[in-house]
Every structure is written in structure tokens, then in C-alpha cells.
C-alpha positions, 0 to 999 in steps of 0.5 A, spaced: 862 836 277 856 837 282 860 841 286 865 844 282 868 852 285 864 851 291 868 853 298 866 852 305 863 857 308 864 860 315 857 863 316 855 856 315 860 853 320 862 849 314 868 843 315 867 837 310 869 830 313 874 827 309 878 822 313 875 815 309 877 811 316 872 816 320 868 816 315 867 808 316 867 809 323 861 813 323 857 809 320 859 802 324 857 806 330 850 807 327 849 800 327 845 801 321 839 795 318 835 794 313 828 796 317 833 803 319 832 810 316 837 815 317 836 822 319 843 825 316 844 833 318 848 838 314 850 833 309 856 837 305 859 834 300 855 827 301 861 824 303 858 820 309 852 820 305 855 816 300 858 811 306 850 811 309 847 810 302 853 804 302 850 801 308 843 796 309 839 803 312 832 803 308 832 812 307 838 817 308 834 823 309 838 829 310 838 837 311 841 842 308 842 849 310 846 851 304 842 852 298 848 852 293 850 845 296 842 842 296 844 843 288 849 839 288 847 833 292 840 833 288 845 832 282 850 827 286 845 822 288 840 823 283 840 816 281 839 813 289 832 812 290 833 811 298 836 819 298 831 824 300 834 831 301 830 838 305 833 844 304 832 848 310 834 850 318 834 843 322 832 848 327 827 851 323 824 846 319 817 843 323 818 836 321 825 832 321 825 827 315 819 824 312 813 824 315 811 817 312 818 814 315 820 817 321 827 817 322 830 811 327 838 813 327 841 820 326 848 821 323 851 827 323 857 832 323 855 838 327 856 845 325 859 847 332 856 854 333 848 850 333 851 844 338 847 846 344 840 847 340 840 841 336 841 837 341 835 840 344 832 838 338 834 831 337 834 829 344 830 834 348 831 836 355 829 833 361 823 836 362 821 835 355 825 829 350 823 828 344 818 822 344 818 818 340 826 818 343 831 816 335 834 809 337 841 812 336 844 819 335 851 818 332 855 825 333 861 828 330 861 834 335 867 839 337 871 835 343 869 840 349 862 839 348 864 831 348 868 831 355 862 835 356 857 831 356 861 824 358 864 827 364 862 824 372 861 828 378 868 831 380 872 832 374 872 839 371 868 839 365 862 835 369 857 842 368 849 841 367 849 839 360 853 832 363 847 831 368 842 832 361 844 828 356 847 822 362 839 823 364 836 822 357 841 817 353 847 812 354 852 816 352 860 813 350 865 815 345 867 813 338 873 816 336 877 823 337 878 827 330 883 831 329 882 838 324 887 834 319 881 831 317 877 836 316 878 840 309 878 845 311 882 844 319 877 847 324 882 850 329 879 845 335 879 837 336 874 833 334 871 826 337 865 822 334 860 821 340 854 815 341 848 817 344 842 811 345 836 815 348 833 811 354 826 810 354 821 814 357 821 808 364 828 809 365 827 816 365 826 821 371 818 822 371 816 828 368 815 832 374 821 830 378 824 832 371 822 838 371 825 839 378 832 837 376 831 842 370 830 848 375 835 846 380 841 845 375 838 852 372 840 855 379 846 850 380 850 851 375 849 859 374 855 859 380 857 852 380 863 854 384 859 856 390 856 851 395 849 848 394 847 851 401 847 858 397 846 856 390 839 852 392 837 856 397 831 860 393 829 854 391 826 851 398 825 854 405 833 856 408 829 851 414 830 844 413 833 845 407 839 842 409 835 836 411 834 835 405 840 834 402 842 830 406 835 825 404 839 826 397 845 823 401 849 830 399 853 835 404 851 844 404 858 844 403 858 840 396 859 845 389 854 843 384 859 839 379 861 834 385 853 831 385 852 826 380 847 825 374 842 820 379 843 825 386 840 830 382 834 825 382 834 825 388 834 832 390 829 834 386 824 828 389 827 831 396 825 838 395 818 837 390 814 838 395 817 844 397 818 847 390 
């Protein structure tokens, strides 16, 4: 067998999917269609790879990290002339997929100790996105990165990659996952996430991105403090209270209390004075 006696390895962050129901709800969320090339990170065993390559997508171009793995994937789908397999650091690797045929969707179950800068490389940040922006990212992500990302000003989970990525793309769960489904267990839940990068003119403009990039950096590095104190570097102490008020916001208001919009308008209010 292409994979006979190799086990997950930690270091790799390792947890093949094994459920076939989440496996299926993945790929129904991807939407995939014939003009469609996907960009699969850390195939594993090729489980939802088989289920990408059972669907209508042109290419399933996948990355793989695990030299041992890469074997085995070549051997599995040899005979599938729609696969197309790199081996190598996603984070690294210059060029994601085939430069001839950019990938349109990506499907992924992420190791979750490269979460955060993979989705820098996939999706960018506000300052800079990925362009051209994936029409859709299907995720499998630890559960509290997935609250974290889908959370609204106010509830406890809402941080500074809430505003991120609610700025960056339309983002909605597909399904909770949990370590049962997963060989072997992970020890935290689990939930499948959908993010549609928005396009460039439903996005903040590039210098009042910027802007917002600066103020959640200050923000966030005491989120329990009120803004009055944690943005007072970034403007002159006079009038900067004015200026949250052009933002509709209070001194008094801690940073996970501003919504993803208002951070817009903050940083439209202060730019002149950053």
C-alpha cells in the first residue's frame, strides 16, 4: 500500500480527516466547477483529495510538507492526470500551485501551529491582500481560531484578527469537527470555515488599510484598556477624543467593543494626523 507504516508525525501537526460526512461537506462548500483549480494544502493521506478529484474541478494542485507522504501520494494518484503535487513548505515555496493555471479555490485541513501565517499567505493582510484574491478559501481550522475570526464586536473572542479577515472576506461556518473524526484525535475541537475574499472595491482603500493595520497593532496589545489610552501614540492627546467621536466611538470604549466598519472609520478619522 502507498502508505503502508507511516504514522502521523507531531512535528508536522499531523490529524488526517477521516470522517466521510465531513469530508463531503468540505467539498460541497467549495462549490467546485469545471473552469475550477484547487489549491489543496497538506493532503496527508489523500482522503479529501480523492473527494476534490471525485468532483467537476479542472486540477487539484496540492502541497506537501512530508517527504515520506509525497511518495505516497505520487504512487495513490498516479493515474489521475488532474493531480499535480509540490513537495515542500507552503509558507516557503514561491509559488503556490501551477503557475499556468492559478488556483481559483483552496481546500485545506491546516496544521494548527502554522494557522496564523497561512492565512497571511492566503489571504493576506489589510495592508497587503493577496491579489489576485482565491474566489473561496474552504478551511478546517482549530475551533477558537474559527470563533475568532467569525466573532462581532463585544463577544469575548472578537481580537484583531476578527476585523482582519471580516475586512478581507465574507466569512460563515460550515460545520463543527470533532477530534473523533480525526485519526489520531487532536485534543480541541474542530470546525470547518468559508472565507469569499472580497474584491479590491469592497475593500478599505490601501492607505486607510494601512491605518487600520497601525491602530489594531496598538489597540490590541491591551485590548482591555480603553482606546483613549491605547491610541494615544497614535494622534495628538488634543482633538484626538474629537476624533473618535467623527468615528461615532466613545474614550471610553475597549478595543473588542469596536466593530470591523468603525475601525474604517477611525483610521479615515485620524490618517490625517498618523
Amino acid at each position: 500500500m502507498a502508505f503502508s507504516g507511516h504514522h502521523a508525525r507531531k512535528r508536522f501537526g499531523q490529524h488526517w480527516l477521516k470522517d466521510e460526512s465531513v469530508l463531503q461537506r468540505i467539498v460541497a462548500a467549495a462549490a467546485l466547477q469545471p473552469d475550477d483549480h484547487v489549491l489543496e494544502v497538506g493532503p496527508g493521506r489523500g482522503a479529501l483529495t480523492a473527494q476534490l478529484l471525485a468532483s467537476p474541478a479542472a486540477s487539484v494542485q496540492a502541497v506537501e510538507l512530508d517527504r515520506d507522504l509525497v511518495a505516497g501520494l505520487q504512487q495513490r494518484f498516479a493515474a489521475e492526470p488532474r493531480f499535480q503535487l509540490q513537495s515542500g513548505d507552503v509558507l516557503a515555496l514561491p509559488q503556490l500551485g501551477d503557475g499556468e493555471r492559478r488556483p481559483t479555490k483552496v481546500v485545506a485541513n491546516i496544521p494548527y501551529n502554522i494557522t496564523g501565517p497561512l492565512l497571511e499567505r492566503l489571504v493576506g493582510r489589510l495592508d497587503r491582500p493577496v491579489e489576485p484574491p482565491y474566489q473561496r478559501l474552504v478551511l478546517l481550522v482549530q475551533q477558537e481560531v474559527a470563533r475568532r475570526i467569525s466573532a462581532r464586536a463585544g463577544q469575548s473572542s472578537f481580537s484583531a484578527l476578527s476585523v482582519r479577515m471580516q475586512l478581507l472576506a465574507h466569512c460563515r461556518s460550515v460545520c463543527p469537527v470533532p477530534p473523533r473524526c480525526f485519526q489520531p484525535p487532536p485534543k480541541v475541537q474542530s470546525e470547518v470555515i468559508s472565507l469569499d475574499p472580497l474584491p479590491a472595491d469592497q475593500r478599505p482603500p490601501q492607505a486607510v488599510a494601512k491605518q487600520v493595520e497601525h491602530l489594531l497593532r496598538l489597540a490590541f496589545s491591551a485590548r482591555r484598556k480603553m482606546v483613549r489610552n491605547t491610541l494615544a501614540s497614535a494622534a495628538p492627546a488634543v482633538g484626538l477624543e474629537a476624533w473618535l467621536a467623527d468615528a461615532g466611538l466613545t474614550p471610553q470604549q475597549r478595543p473588542q467593543e469596536i466593530a470591523a466598519q468603525q475601525w474604517v472609520a477611525l483610521a479615515a478619522a485620524l490618517q490625517p494626523a498618523l
